[in-house]
C-alpha positions as CSV (number, residue, x, y, z in Angstrom):
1,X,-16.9,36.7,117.4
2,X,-13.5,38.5,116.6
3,X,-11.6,39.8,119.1
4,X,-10.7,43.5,119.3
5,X,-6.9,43.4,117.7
6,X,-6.5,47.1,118.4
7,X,-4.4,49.3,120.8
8,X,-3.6,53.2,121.5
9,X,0.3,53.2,121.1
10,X,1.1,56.9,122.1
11,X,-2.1,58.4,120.9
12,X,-1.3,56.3,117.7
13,X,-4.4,54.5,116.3
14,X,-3.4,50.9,115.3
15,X,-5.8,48.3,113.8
16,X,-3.5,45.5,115.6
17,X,-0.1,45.6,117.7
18,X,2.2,45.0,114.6
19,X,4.7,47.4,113.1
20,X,7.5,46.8,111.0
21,X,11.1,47.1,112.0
22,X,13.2,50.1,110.9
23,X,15.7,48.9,108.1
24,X,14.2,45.8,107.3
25,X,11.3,47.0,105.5
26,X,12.3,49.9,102.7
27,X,9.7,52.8,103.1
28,X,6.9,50.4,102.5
29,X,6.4,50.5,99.0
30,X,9.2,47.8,98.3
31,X,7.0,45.5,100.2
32,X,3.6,46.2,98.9
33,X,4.0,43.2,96.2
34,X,4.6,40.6,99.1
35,X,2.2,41.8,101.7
36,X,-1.3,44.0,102.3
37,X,0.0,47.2,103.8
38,X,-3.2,47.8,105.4
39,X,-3.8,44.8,107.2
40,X,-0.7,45.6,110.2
41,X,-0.5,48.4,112.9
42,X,2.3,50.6,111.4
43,X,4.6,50.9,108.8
44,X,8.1,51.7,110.2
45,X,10.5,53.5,107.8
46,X,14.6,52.7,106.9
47,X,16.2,55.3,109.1
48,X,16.3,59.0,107.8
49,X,18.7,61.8,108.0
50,X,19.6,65.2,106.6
51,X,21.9,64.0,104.0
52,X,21.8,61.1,101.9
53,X,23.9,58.1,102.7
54,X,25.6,55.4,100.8
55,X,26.3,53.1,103.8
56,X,29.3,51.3,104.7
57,X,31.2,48.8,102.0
58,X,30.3,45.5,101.6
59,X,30.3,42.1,102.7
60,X,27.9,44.1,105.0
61,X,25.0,41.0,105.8
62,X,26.2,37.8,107.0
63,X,23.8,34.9,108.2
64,X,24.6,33.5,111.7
65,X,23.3,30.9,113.6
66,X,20.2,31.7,115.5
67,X,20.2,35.5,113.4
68,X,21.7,37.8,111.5
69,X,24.8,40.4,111.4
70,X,24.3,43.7,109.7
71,X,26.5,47.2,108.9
72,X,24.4,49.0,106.5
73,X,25.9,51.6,108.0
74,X,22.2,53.6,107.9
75,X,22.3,53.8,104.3
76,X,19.0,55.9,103.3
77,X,18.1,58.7,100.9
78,X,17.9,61.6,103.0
79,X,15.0,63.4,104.3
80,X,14.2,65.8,100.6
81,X,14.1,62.5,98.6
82,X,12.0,61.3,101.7
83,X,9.4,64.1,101.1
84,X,9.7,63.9,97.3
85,X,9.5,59.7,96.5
86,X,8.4,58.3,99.0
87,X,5.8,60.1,100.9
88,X,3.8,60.1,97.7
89,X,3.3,56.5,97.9
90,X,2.8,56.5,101.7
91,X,0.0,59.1,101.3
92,X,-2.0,56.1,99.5
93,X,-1.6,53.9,102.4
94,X,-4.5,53.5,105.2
95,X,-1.3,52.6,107.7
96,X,0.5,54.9,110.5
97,X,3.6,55.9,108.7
98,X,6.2,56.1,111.7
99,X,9.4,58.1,110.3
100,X,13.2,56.7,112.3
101,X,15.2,59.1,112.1
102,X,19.2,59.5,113.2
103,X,21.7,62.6,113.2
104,X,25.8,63.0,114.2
105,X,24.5,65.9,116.7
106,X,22.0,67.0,118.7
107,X,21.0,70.2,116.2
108,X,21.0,67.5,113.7
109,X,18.3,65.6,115.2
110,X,16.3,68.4,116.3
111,X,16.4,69.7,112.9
112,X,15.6,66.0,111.7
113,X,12.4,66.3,114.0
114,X,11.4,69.6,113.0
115,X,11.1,68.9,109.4
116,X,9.3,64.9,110.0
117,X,6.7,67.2,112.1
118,X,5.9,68.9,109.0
119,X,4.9,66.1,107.3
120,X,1.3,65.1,107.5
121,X,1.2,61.4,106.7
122,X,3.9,61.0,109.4
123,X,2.2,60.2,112.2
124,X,5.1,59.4,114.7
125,X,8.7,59.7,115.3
126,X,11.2,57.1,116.1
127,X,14.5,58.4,117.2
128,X,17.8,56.1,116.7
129,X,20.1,56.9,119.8
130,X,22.5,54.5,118.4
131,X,24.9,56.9,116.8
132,X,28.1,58.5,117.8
133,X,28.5,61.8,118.9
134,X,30.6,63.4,116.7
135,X,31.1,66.5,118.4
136,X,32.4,64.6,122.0
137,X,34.3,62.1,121.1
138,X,32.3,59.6,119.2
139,X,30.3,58.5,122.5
140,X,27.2,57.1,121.3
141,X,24.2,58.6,122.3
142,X,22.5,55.3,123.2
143,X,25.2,54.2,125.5
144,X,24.5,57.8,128.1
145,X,21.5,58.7,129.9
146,X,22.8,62.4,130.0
147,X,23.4,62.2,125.8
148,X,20.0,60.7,125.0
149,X,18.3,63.0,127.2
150,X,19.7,65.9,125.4
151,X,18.6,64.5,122.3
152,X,15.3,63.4,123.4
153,X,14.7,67.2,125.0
154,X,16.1,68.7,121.9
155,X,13.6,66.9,119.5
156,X,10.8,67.4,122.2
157,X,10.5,71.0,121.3
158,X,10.5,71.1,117.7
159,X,7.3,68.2,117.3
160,X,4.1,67.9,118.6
161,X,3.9,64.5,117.2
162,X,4.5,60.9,119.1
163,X,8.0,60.5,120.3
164,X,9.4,57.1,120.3
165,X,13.4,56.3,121.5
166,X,14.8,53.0,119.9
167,X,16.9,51.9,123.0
168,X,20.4,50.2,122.5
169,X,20.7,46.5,124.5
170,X,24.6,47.4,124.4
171,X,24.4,49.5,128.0
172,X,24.8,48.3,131.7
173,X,21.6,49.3,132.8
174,X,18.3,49.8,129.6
175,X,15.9,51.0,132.7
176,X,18.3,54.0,133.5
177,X,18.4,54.9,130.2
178,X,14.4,54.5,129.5
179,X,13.7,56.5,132.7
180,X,16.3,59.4,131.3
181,X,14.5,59.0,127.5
182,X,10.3,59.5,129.7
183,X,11.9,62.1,131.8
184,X,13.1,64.0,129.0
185,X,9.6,63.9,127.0
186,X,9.4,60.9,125.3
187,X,6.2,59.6,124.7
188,X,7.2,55.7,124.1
189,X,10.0,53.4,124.3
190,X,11.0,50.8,121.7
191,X,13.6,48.1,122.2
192,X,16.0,46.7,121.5
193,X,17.7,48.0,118.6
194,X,20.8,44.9,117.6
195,X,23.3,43.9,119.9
196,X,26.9,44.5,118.8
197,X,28.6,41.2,117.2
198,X,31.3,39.8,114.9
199,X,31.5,37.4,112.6
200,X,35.6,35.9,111.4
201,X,36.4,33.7,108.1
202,X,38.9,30.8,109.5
203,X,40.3,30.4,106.3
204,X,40.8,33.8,105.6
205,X,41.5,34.6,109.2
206,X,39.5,38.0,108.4
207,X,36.2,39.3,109.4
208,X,33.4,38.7,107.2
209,X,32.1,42.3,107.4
210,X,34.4,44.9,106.1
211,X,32.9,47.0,108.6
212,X,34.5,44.2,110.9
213,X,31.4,44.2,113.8
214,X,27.6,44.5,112.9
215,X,24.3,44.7,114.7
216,X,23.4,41.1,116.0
217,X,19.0,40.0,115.1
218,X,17.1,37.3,114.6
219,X,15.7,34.5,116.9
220,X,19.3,34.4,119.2
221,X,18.5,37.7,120.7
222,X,14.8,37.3,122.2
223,X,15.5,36.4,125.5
224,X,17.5,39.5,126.0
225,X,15.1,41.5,124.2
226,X,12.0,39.8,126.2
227,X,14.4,40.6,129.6
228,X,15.0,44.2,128.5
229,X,11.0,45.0,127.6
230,X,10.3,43.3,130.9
231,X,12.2,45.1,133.1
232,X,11.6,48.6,131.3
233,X,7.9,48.1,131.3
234,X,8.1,47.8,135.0
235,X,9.7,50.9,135.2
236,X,8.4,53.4,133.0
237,X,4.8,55.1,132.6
238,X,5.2,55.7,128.6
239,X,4.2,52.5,126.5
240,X,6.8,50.3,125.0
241,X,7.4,48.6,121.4
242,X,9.0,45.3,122.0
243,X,11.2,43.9,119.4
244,X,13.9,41.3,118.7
245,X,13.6,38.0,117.4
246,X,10.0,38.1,116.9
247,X,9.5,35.3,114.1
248,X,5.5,33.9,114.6
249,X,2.5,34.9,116.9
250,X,4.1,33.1,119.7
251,X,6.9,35.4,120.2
252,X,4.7,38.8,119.8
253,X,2.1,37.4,122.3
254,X,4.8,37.0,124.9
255,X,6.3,40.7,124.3
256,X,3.1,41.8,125.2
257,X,2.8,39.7,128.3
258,X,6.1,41.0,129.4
259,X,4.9,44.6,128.8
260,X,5.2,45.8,125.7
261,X,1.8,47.7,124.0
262,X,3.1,47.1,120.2
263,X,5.5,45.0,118.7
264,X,8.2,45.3,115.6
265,X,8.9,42.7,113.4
266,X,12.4,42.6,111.6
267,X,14.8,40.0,111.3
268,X,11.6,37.9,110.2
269,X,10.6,40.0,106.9
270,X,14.2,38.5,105.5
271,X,13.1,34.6,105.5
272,X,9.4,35.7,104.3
273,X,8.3,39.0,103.2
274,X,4.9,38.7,104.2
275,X,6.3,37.7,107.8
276,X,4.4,40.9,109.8
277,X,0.9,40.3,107.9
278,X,1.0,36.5,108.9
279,X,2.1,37.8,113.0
280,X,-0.7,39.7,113.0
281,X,-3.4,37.5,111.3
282,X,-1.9,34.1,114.0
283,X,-2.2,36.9,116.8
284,X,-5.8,37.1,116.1
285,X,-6.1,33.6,115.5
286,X,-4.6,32.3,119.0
287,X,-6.5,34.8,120.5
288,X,-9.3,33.2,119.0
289,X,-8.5,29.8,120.2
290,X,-7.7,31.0,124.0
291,X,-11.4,32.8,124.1
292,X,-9.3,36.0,124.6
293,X,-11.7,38.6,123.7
294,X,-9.3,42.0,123.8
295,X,-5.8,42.2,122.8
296,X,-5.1,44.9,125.3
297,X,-5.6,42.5,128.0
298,X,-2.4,40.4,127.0
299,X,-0.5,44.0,127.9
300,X,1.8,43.5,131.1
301,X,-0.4,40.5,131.7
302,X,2.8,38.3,132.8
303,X,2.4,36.4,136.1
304,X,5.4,36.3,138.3
């Protein structure tokens, strides 16, 4: 007998816990060759905003031991090429679409929210708090509870839809900020988003990445990330999507034991496209094996 693979994520139907990481995985369609879109939870898009952007210059992806460095720089074709190429193909798709979305203010992201609400085959929103501030002083939104709470609040009151906060790992305390994110109407958590790293050329004595630092994934950073959805899980009321480093069954089964409801695979999709389809198929499988009839009752299941 199968076991039952799916979960409520924020009033979000999915046929099984995996979803795709934002940035690693185009707006779905660039994967469908590789992998059956309908056979994960959710499809997670590249990150969105008003304006089209070209990124920063490259180098801007370097391999690392135990991961990966990145500085994109949120390249993405801006939400009216969103609407007008891509949501065409998504519409085709029997998958949650979940939009990520960014702005430089809090106006921008409320208006960011606003139109993604309009959208029917969006079926939740993923805010990334992981961006400067540019009207005070470049402070990342991420970094302060007050910030992201203004930000959460503001996109609160434009959509009716699910309401997710990416969480940044690069704070002193992730719980004060998850409890700032629920308190301010968020409907779920997911984290983490990369950690901030560098990687240098000896012989050139330069940085590798001409943006000089990048975001940090891959297999190095899951027992931060596993820490992180651990000790957020215990603290909040709103469900959480654990990712970082997830790279085989094994790791997404332990996310859930720490907490987490869903989980995003990233980093992974790189080495093998197919990466979240195989997750999800070897979740099943073990849970086969281990006589584990539910999936939702590997959920915050770790023993201390």
């Amino acid at each position: 007998m199968k076991p039952d693979m799916t979960v409520d994520f924020a009033g979000i139907q999915l046929r099984n816990p995996v979803m795709t990481a934002s940035g690693t995985f185009g707006y779905g369609e660039e994967f469908a060759e590789y992998i059956d879109l309908e056979a994960i939870g959710a499809i997670v898009t590249k990150g969105l905003s008003l304006k089209p952007r070209a990124g920063n210059p490259t180098p801007r992806i370097v391999e690392t031991p135990g991961g990966m460095l990145n500085a994109i720089g949120l390249q993405n074709v801006g939400i009216d090429a969103f609407i007008a190429k891509k949501v065409p193909y998504l519409r085709s798709v029997n998958t949650p679409v979940i939009a990520n979305f960014f702005g430089n203010t809090v106006d921008e992201y409320a208006e960011m929210a606003s139109r993604l609400d309009e959208i029917t085959e969006v079926t939740g929103l993923e805010v990334n708090i992981s961006c400067p501030n540019v009207k005070h002083g470049g402070i990342v939104f991420g970094t302060d509870p007050d910030s992201a709470a203004s930000v959460v609040a503001a996109c609160r009151k434009v959509t009716a839809k699910p309401l997710i906060v990416k969480l940044s790992p690069n704070v002193t305390d992730v719980v004060l900020m998850a409890r700032a994110c629920e308190d301010a109407g968020a409907d779920a958590i997911s984290l983490i988003n990369t950690l901030t790293g560098m990687a240098i050329d000896l012989n050139k004595r330069r940085p590798v990445l001409a943006n000089i630092t990048g975001g940090f994934s891959g297999p190095a950073i899951k027992p931060i990330a596993l820490r992180m959805v651990w000790q957020v899980a215990k603290a909040v009321k709103v469900p959480i999507i654990g990712i970082g480093g997830i790279m085989n069954a094994i790791d997404a089964l332990e996310f859930m034991l720490a907490g987490a409801t869903a989980i995003q695979v990233g980093t992974a999709s790189f080495i093998s496209p197919g990466a979240a389809q195989k997750i999800a198929d070897d979740m099943e499988g073990w849970l086969i094996d281990n006589g584990v009839a539910d999936i939702k009752s590997m959920i915050g299941a770790l023993e201390t």
